[in-house]
BAVO-22012 format. One line per 10 residues: number of its first residue (from 1); their letters; for each residue x, y, z of N, C-alpha, C, O. Coordinates in steps of 0.2 Angstrom, whole numbers, plus 5000, padded with zeros to 4 digits. Layout:
N
NUM	a	X Y Z X Y Z X Y Z X Y Z | ... $
END
This chain:
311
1	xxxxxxxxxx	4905 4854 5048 4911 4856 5045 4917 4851 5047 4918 4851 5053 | 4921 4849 5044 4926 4844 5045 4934 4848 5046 4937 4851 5042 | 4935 4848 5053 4940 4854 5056 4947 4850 5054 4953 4853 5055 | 4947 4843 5052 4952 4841 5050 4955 4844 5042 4961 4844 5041 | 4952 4845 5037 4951 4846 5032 4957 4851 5031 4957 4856 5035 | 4962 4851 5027 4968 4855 5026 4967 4863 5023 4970 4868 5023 | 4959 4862 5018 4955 4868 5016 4952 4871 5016 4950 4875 5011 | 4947 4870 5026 4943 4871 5029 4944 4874 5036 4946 4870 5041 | 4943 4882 5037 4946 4885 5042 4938 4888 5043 4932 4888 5040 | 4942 4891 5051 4936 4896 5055 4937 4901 5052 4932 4903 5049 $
11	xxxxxxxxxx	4942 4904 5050 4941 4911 5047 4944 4910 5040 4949 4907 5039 | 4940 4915 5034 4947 4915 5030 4946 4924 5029 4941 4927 5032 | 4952 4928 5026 4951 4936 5027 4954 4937 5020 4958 4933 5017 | 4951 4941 5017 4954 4941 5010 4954 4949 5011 4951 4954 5012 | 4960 4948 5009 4963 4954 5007 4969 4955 5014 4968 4953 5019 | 4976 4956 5012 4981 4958 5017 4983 4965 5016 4989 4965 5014 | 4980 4972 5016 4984 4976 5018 4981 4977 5026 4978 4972 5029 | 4982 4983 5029 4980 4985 5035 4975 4981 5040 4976 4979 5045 | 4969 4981 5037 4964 4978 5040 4964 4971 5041 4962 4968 5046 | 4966 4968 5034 4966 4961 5033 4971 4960 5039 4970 4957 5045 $
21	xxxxxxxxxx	4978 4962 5038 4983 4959 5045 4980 4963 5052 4984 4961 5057 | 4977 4965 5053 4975 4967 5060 4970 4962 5061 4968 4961 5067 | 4967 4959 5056 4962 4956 5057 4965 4949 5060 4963 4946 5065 | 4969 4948 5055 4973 4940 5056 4977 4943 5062 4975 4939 5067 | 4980 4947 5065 4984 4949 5071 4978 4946 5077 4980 4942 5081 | 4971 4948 5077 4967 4945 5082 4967 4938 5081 4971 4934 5084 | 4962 4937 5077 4961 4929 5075 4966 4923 5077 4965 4918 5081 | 4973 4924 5074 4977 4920 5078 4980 4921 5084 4985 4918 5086 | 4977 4926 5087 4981 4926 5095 4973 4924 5098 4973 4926 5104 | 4968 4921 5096 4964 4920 5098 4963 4913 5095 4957 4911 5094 $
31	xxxxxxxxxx	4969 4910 5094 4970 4903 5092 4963 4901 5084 4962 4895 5082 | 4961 4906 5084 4957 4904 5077 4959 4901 5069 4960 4906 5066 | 4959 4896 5066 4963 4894 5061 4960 4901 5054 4955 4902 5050 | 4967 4902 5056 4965 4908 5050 4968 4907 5042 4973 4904 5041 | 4965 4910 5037 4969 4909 5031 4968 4916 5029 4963 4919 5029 | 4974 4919 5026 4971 4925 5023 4976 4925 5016 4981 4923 5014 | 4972 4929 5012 4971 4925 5003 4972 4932 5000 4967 4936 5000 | 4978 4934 4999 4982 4941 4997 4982 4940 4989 4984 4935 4987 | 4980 4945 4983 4982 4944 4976 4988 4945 4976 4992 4942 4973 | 4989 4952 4979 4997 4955 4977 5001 4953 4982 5002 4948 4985 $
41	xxxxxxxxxx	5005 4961 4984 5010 4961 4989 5004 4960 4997 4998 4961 4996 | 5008 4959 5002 5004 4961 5008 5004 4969 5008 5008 4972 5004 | 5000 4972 5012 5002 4977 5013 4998 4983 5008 4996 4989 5010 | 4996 4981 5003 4991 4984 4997 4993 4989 4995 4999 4990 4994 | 4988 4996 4996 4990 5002 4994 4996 5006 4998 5000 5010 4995 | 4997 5004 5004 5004 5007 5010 5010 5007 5005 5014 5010 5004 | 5008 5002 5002 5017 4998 5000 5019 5004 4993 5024 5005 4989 | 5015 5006 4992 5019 5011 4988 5017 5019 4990 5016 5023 4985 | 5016 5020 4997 5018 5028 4999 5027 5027 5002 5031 5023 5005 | 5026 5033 4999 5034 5037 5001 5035 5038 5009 5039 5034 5012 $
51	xxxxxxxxxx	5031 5042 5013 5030 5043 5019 5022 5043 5021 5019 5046 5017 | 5021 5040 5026 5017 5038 5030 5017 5045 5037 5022 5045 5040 | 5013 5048 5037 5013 5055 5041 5009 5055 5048 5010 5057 5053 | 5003 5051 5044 4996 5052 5049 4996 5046 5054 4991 5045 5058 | 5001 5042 5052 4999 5033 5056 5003 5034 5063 5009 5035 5064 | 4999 5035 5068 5001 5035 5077 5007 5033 5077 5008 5029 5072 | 5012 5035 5083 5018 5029 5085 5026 5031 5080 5031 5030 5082 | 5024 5035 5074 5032 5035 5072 5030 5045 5069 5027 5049 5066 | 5036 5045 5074 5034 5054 5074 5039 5057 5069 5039 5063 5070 | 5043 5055 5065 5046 5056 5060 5042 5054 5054 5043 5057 5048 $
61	xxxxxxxxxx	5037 5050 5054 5034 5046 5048 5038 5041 5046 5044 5041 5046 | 5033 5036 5042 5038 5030 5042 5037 5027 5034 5031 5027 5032 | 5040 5024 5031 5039 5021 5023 5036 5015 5022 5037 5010 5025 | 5031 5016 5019 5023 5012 5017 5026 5007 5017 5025 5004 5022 | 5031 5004 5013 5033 4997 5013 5038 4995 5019 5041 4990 5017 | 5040 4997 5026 5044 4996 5029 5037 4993 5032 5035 4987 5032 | 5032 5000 5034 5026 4998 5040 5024 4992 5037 5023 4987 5041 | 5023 4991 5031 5019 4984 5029 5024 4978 5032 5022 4973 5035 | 5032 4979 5031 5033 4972 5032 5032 4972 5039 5030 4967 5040 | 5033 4977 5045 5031 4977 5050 5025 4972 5055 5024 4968 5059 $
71	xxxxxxxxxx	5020 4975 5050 5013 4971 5051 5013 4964 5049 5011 4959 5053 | 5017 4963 5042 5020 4956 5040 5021 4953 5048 5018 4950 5053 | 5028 4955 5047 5029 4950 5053 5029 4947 5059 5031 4942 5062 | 5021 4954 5061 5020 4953 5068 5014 4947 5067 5012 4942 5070 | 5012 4948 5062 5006 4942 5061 5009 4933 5060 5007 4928 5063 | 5015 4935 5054 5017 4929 5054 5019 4927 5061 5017 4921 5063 | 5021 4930 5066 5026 4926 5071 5020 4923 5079 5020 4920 5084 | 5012 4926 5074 5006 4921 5077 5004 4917 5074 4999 4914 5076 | 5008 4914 5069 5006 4909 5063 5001 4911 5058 5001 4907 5054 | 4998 4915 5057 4995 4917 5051 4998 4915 5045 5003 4917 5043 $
81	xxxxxxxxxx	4992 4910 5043 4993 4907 5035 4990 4911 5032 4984 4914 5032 | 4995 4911 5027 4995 4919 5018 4995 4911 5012 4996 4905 5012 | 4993 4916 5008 4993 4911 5002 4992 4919 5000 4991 4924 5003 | 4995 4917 4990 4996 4922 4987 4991 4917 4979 4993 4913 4975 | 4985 4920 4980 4979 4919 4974 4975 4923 4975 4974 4926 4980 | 4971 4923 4967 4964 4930 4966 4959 4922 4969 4959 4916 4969 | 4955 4929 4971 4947 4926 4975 4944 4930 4968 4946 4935 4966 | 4937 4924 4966 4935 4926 4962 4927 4925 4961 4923 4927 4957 | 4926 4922 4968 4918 4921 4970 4917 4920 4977 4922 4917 4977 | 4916 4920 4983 4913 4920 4987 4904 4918 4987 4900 4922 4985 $
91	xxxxxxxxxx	4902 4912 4989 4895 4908 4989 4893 4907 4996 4896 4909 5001 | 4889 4904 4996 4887 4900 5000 4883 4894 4999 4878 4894 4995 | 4886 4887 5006 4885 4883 5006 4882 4877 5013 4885 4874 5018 | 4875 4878 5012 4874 4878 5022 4877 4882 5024 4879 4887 5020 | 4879 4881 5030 4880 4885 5037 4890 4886 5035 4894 4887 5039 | 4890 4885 5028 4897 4889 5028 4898 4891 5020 4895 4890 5014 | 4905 4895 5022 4907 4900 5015 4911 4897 5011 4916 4894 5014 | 4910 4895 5006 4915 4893 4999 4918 4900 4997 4915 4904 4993 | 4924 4900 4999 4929 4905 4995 4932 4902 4988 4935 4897 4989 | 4931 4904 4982 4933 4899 4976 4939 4904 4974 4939 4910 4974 $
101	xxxxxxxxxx	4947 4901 4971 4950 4907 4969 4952 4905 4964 4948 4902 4961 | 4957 4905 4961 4961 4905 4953 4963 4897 4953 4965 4896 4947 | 4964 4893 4958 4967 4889 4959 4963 4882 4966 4964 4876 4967 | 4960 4886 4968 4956 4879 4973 4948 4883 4977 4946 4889 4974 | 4944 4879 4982 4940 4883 4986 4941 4881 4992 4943 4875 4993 | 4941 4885 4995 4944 4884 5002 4935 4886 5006 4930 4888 5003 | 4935 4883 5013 4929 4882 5016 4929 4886 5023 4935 4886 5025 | 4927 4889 5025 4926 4893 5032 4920 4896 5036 4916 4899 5033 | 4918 4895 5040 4913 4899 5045 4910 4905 5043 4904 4907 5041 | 4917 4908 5044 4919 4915 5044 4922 4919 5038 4927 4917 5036 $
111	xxxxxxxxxx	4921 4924 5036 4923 4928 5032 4926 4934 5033 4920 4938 5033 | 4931 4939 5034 4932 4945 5034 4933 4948 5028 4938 4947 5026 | 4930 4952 5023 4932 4955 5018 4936 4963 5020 4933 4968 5023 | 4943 4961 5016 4947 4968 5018 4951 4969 5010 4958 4969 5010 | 4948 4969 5005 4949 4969 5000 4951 4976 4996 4954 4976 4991 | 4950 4980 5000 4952 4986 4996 4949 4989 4992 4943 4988 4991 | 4955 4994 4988 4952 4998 4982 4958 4999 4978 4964 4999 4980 | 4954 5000 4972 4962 5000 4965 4960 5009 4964 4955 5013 4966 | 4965 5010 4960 4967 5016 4958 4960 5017 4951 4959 5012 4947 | 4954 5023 4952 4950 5024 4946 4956 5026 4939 4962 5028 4939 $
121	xxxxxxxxxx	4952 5026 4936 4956 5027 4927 4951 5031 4926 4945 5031 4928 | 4953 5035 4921 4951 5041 4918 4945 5039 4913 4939 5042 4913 | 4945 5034 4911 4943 5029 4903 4944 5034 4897 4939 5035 4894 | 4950 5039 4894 4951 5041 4888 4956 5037 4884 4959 5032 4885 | 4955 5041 4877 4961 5036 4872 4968 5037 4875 4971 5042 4876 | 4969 5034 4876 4980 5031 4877 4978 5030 4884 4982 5026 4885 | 4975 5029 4888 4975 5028 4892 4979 5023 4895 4984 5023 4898 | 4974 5016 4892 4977 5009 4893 4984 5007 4890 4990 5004 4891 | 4981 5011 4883 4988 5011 4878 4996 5010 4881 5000 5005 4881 | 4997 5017 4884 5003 5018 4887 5002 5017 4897 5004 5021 4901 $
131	xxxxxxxxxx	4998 5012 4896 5003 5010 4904 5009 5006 4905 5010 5002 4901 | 5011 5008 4909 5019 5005 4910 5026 5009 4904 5032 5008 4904 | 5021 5014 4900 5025 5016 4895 5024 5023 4898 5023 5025 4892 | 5024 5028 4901 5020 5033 4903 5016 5034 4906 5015 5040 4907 | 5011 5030 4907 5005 5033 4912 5007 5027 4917 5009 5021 4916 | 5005 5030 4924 5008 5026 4931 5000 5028 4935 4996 5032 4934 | 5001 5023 4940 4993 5025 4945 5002 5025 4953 5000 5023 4958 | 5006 5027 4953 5010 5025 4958 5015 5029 4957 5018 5028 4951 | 5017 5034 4961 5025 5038 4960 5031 5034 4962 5037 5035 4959 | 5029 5030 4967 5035 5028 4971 5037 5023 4967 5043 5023 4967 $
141	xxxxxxxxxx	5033 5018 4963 5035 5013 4959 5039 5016 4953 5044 5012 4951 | 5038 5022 4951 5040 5022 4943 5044 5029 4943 5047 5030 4937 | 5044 5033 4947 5045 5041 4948 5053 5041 4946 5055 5046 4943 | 5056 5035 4947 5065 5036 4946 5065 5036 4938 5070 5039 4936 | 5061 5034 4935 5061 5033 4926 5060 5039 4922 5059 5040 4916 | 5060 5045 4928 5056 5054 4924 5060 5057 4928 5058 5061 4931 | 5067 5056 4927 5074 5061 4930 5073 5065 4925 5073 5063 4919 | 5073 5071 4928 5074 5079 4924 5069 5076 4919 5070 5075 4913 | 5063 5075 4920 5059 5076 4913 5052 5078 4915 5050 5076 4920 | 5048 5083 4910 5042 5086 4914 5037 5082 4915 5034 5079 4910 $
151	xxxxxxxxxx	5035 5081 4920 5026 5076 4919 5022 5079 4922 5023 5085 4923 | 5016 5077 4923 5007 5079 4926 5007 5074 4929 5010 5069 4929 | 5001 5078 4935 4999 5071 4938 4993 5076 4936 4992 5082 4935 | 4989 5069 4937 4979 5073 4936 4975 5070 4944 4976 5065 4947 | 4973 5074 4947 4970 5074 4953 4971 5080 4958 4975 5085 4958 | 4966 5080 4963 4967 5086 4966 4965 5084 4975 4963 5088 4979 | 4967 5077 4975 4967 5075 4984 4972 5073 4986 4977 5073 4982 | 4973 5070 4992 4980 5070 4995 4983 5066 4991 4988 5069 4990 | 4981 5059 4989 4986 5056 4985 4989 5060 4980 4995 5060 4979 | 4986 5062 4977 4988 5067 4969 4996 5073 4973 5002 5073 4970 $
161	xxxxxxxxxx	4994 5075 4977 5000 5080 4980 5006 5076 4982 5011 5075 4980 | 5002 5074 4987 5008 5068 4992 5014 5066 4985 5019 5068 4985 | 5009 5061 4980 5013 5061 4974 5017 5066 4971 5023 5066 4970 | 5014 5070 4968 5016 5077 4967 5024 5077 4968 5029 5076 4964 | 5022 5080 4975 5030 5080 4982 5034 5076 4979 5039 5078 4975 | 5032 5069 4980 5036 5064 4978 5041 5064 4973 5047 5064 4972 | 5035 5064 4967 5041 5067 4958 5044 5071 4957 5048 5072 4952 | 5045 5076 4964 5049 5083 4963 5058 5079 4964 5064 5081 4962 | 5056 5075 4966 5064 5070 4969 5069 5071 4962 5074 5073 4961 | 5065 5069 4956 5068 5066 4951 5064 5070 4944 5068 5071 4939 $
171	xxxxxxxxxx	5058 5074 4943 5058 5075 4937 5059 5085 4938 5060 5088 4944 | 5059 5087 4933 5063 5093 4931 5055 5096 4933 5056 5100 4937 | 5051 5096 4931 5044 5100 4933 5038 5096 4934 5038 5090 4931 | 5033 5097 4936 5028 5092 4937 5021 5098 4937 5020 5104 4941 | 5016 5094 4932 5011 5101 4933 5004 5095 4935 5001 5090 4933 | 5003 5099 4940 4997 5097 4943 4991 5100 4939 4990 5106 4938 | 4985 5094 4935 4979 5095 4933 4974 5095 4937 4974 5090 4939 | 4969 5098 4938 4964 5098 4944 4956 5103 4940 4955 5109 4939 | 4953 5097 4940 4948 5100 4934 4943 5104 4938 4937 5105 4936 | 4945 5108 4946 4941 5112 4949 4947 5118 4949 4953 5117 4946 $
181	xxxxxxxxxx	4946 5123 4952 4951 5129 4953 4953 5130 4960 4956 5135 4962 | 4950 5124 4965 4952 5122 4972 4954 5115 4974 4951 5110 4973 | 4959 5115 4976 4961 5108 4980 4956 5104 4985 4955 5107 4990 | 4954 5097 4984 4953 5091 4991 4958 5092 4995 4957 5093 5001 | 4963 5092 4994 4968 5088 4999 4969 5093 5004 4966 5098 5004 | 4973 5090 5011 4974 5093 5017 4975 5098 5016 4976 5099 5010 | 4977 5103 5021 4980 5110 5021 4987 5109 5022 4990 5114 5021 | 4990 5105 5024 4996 5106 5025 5000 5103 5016 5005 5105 5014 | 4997 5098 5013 4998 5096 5009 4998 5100 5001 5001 5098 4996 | 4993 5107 5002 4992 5113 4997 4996 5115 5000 5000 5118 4996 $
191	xxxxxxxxxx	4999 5116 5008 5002 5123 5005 5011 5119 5003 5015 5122 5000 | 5012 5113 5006 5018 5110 5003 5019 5111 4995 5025 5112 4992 | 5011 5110 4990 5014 5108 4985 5013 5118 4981 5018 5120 4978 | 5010 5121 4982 5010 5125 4982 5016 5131 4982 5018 5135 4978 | 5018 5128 4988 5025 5131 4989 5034 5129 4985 5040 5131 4985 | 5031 5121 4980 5035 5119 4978 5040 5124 4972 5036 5126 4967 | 5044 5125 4971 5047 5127 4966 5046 5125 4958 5045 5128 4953 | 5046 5115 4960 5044 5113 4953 5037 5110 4951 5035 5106 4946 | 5032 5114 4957 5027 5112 4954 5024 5116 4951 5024 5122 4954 | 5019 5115 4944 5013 5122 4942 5008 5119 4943 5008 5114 4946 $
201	xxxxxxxxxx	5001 5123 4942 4996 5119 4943 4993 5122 4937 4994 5128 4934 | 4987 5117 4933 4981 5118 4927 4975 5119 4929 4971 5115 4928 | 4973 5123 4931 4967 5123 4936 4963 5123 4930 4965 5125 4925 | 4953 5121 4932 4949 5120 4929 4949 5115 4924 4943 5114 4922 | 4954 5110 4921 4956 5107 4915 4955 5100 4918 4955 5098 4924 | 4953 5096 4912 4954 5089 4912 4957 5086 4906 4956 5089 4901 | 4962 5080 4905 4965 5075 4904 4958 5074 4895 4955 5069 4894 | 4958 5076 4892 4956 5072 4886 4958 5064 4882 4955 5060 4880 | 4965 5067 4882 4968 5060 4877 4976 5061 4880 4979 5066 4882 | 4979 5054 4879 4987 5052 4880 4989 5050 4875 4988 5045 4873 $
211	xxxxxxxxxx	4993 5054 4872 4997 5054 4865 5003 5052 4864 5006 5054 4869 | 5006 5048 4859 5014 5048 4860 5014 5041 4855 5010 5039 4852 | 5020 5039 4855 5021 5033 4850 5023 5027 4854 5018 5024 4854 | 5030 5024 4857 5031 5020 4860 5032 5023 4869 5034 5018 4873 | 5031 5028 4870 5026 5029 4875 5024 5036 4875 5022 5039 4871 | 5025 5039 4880 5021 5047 4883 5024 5051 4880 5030 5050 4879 | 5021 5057 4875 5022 5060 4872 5019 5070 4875 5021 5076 4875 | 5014 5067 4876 5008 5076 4877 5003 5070 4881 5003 5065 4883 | 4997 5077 4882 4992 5074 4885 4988 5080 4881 4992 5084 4879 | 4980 5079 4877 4977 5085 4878 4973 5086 4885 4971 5082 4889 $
221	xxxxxxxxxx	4972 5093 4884 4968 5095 4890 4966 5100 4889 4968 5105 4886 | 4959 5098 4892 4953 5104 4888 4949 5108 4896 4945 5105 4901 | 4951 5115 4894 4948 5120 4899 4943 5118 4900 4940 5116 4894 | 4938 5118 4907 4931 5115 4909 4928 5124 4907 4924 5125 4902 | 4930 5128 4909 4926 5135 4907 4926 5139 4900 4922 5142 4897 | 4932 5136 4896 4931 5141 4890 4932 5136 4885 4935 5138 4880 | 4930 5128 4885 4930 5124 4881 4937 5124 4876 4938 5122 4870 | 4940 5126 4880 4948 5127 4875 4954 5120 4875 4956 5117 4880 | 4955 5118 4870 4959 5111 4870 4966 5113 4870 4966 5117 4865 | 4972 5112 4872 4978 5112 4870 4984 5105 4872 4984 5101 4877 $
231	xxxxxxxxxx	4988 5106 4867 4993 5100 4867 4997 5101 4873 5000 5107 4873 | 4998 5097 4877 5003 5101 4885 5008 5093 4882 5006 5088 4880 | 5014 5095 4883 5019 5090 4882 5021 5087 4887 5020 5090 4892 | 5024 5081 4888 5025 5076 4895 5028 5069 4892 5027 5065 4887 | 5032 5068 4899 5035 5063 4897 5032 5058 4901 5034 5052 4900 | 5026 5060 4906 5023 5054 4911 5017 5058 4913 5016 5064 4912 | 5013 5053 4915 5005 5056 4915 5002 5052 4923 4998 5047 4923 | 5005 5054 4930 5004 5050 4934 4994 5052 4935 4992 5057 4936 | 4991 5046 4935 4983 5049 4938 4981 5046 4945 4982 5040 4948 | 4979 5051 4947 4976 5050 4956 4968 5052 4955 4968 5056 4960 $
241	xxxxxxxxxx	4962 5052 4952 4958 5052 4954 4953 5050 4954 4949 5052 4951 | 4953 5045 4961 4949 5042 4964 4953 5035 4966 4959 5034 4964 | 4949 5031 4970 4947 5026 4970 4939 5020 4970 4934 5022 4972 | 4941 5015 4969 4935 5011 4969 4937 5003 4970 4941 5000 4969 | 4930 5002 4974 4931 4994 4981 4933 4989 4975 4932 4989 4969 | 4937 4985 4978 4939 4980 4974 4933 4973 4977 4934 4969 4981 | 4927 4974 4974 4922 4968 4980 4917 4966 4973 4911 4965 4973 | 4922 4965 4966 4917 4961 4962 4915 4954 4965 4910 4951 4964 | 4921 4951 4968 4919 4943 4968 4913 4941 4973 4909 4936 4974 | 4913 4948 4977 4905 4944 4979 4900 4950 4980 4896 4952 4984 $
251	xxxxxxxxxx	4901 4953 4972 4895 4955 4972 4887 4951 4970 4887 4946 4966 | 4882 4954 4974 4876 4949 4974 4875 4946 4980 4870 4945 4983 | 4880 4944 4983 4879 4942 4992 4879 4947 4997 4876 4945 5003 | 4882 4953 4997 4881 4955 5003 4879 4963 5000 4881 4966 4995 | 4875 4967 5005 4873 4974 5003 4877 4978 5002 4882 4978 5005 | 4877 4983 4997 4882 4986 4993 4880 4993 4993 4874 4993 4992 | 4883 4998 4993 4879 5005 4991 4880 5007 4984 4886 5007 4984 | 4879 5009 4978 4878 5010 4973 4886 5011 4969 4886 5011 4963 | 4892 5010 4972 4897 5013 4970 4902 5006 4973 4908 5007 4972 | 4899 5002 4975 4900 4997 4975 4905 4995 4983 4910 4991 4983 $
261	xxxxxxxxxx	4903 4999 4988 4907 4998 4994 4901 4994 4998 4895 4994 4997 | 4904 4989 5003 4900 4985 5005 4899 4989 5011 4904 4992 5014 | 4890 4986 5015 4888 4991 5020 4887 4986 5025 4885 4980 5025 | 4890 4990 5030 4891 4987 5036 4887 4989 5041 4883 4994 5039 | 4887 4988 5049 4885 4992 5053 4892 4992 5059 4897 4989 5058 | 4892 4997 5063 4897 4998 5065 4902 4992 5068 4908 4993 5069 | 4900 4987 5071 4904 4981 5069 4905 4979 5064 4908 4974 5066 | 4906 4980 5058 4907 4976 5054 4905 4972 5051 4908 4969 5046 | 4897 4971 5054 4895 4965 5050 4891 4966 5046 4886 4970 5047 | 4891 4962 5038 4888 4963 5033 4881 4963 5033 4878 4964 5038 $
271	xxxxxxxxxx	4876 4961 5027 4871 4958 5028 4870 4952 5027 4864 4949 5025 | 4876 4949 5027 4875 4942 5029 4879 4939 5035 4885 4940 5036 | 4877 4935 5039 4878 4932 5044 4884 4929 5043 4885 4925 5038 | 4891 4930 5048 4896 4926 5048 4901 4930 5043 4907 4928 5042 | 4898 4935 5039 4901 4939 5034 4904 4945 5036 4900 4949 5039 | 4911 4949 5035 4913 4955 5039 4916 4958 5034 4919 4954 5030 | 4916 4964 5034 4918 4969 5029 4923 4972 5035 4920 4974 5040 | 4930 4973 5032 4934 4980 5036 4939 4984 5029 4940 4983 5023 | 4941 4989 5032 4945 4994 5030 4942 4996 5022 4936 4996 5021 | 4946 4998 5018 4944 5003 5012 4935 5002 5010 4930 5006 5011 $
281	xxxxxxxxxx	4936 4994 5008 4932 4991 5005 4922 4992 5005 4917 4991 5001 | 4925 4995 5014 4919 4996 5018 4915 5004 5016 4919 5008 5015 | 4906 5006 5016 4907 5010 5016 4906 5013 5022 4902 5012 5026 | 4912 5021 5022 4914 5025 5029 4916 5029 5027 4919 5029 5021 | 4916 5035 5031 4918 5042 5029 4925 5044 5028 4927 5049 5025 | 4930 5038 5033 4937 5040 5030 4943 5034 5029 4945 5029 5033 | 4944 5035 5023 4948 5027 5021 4956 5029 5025 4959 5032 5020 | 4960 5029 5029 4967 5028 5030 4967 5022 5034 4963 5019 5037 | 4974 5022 5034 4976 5015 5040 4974 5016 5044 4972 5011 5047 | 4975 5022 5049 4974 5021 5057 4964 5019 5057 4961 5016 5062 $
291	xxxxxxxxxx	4962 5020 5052 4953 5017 5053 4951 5011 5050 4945 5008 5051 | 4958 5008 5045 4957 5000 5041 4960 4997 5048 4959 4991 5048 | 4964 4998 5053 4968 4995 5058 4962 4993 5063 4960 4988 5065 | 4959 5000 5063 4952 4998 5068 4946 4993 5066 4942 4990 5070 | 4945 4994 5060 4941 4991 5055 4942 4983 5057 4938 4979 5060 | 4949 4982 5055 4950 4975 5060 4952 4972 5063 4954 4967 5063 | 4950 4976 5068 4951 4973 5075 4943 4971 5077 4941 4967 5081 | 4940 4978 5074 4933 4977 5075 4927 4969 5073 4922 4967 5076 | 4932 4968 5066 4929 4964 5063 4933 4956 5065 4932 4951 5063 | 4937 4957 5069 4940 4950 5070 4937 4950 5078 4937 4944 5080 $
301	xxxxxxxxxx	4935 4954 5082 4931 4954 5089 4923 4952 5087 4923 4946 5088 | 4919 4954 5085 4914 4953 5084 4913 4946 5079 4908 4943 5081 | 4916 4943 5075 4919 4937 5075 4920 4933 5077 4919 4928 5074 | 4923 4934 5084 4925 4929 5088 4920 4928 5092 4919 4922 5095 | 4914 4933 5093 4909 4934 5096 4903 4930 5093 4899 4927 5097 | 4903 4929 5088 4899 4926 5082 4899 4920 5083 4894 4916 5083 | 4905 4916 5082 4907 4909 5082 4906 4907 5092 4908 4901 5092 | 4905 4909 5097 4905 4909 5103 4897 4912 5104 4894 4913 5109 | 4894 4912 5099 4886 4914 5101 4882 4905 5098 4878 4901 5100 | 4886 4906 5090 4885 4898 5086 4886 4891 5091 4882 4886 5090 $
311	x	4892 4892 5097 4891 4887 5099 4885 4885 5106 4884 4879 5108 $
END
């Protein structure tokens, strides 16, 4: 491999929120030429929570987009090279990886995938229709647009509340849909929204169809027990339920569990050699930051271990 080459590094890490910069945070203080290849903002899903509660070190909690520039900065000030482009293939070629993205291929050893997960979609009519016109996957982005006006969120785990809380800042009512008659979410976080004034909740119900003209108008929602349909009025339809790995570009190379999260062992290594999965992306029993932070530290040691056994 030609270490002179401007688009050939020992590592590249694709994806920059928590894992990916923990990742990059090792690798270049281990002097490794790193690249890490972000689609969007750094910082990924953090950058649009309100507070940060459960992340060690800030006993007041701290705002998702401050921690991201935090992590930002610590990494640049090791030299971590970012580029802002979608990866849309991951190959291989001999004894190294071709990352291919919207714009060039970049060449590396080493691969860390810390790609994340996007917000699941319901798949009903208005869905797609009225996004950006009413339907939101993000309170913190769009929440100031629904002063004093009523909305739903559809979901029933932490993100769904935490959001919930969030919209009480600015909309006149907000009703929680949750197509069981019991909450996922923490217990501190039921009995917050629970106890809110302007929250209700629709229990047993789901989201049929998103109505409206030039944007949110109703939602229907039809009872799971007594098969009952009715028009619930709204002026925003935030949805929270679920997520899912962002790891189409290299599906087909590395082992996958059905639902599309890539499997590791507890290092982090894929089933292919020189290949590392960390954070969301990875299948493990708990996705937050303080376990995507370890994920890559995990996956940039074992790493460095790899390319020191190769020599």
């Amino acid at each position: 491999m030609k270490s002179g080459d401007p688009k050939t590094y020992e590592v590249i890490i694709i994806g920059g929120g928590p894992a990916g910069m923990t990742a990059g945070l090792y690798t270049t203080r281990s002097r490794l030429r790193t690249l890490l290849i972000e689609t969007g903002l750094l910082g990924g899903q953090i950058t649009t929570t309100e507070l940060i509660e459960n992340y060690p070190g800030f006993p007041e909690g701290i705002n998702g987009s401050e921690l991201s520039l935090l992590m930002e900065q610590q990494v640049k000030r090791f030299g971590l090279e970012i580029i802002n482009q979608e990866v849309l293939e991951v190959r291989l070629e001999e004894d190294r990886k071709v990352v291919r993205t919207h714009v060039s291929d970049y060449y590396s050893e080493t691969v860390i995938i810390s790609s994340g997960t996007e917000y699941r979609k319901l798949g009903i009519p208005g869905e797609d229709t009225f996004i950006g016109k009413g339907v939101s996957f993000c309170a913190t982005c769009d929440g100031a647009f629904f002063k004093d006006s009523r909305i739903v969120v559809v979901g029933g785990g932490d993100s769904a509340l935490t959001e919930a809380l969030f919209l009480t800042k600015f909309a006149k009512e907000v009703t929680i849909i949750h197509r069981r008659d019991a909450l996922r979410a923490t217990k501190i976080y039921q009995e917050r929204a629970q106890a809110h004034p302007k929250i209700n909740f629709l229990w047993n119900s789901v989201v049929q169809e998103i109505k409206g003209d030039k944007e949110v108008r109703s939602v229907l929602v039809k009872n799971v027990k007594t098969n009952k349909v009715k028009e619930f009025e709204t002026a925003g339809v935030f949805l929270f339920v679920g997520i899912s790995p962002k790891t189409q570009f290299i599906k087909g190379l590395v082992e996958m569990d059905e639902g599309g999260y890539i499997i590791t062992n507890e290092n982090c290594e894929t089933s292919v050699k020189g290949i590392f999965a960390a954070g969301d992306c990875r299948k493990k029993l708990l996705r937050q930051i303080a376990t995507a932070v370890g994920d890559g530290a995990t996956a940039a040691f074992a790493l460095e271990k790899y390319l020191e056994e190769k020599e």
